[in-house]
N, C-alpha and C positions, 0 to 999 in steps of 0.2 A: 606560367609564362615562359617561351620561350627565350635561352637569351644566345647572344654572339659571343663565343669564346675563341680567344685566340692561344694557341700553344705553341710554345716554340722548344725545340727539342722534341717533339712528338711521332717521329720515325718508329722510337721503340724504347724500351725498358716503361721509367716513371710515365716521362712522356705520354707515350700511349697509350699506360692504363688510364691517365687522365683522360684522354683524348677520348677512349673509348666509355668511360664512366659517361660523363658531361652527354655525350651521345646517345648514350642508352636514357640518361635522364632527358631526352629532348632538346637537348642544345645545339645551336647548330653551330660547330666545331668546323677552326679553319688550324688546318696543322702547318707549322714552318718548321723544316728540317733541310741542314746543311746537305743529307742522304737521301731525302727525298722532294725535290719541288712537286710543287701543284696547285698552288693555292688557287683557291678560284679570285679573279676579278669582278664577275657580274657584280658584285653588292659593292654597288657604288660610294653609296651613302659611309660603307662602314671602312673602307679605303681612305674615304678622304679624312675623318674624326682620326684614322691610326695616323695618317701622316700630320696633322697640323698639331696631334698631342704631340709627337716627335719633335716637331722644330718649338713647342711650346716648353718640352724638357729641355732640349740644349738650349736654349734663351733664359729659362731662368737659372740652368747652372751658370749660366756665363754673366746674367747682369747680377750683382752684387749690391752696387752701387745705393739701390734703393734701399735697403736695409746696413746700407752703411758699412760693409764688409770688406770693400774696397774704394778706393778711394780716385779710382781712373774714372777721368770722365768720358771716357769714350762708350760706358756702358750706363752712363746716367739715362738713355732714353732706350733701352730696352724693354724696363719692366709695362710700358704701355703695349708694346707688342705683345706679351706673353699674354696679357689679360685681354684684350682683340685675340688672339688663338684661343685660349680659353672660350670666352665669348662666342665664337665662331662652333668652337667642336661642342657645346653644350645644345647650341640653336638647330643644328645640325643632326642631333639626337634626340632633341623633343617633337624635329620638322616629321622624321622616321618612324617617330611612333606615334603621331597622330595629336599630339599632345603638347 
């Protein structure tokens, strides 16, 4: 089975032995280097799953609160967000594989 792998630092050295590994094994490899842009856009699907895990990291470093680690309440109604992003990037990658 094919899968989507994303590398960052993939220009050269590790990186892109990974890069090139993962490729020769049939993966389809999106490289993100400071040295080299290009990622492709067209795959919609796998754009939108990297960005809502993105604001799904920074939302649960920041709320605490649920787990009782802080004690500000301005981040007591975050943890429902994270789990909607969650939510959302899981539905989103089962709509993609048919599944």
């Amino acid at each position: 089975m094919s899968r989507r792998v994303l590398i960052t630092g993939g220009a050269s050295g590790l990186g892109r032995a990974l890069a090139e590994h993962h490729a020769a094994a049939g993966d389809r490899v999106l490289v993100a280097d400071r040295d080299r842009p290009g990622l492709s856009t067209d795959d919609r699907p796998f754009w939108e799953v990297f960005g809502l895990f993105r604001l799904a990291v920074i939302a649960q470093q920041t709320y605490r609160h649920h787990h009782r680690q802080t004690r500000n309440p301005a981040f007591r109604n975050l943890w429902p967000a994270v789990h909607h992003l969650d939510h959302r990037c899981r539905t989103t990658i089962r709509r993609t594989r048919g599944g």
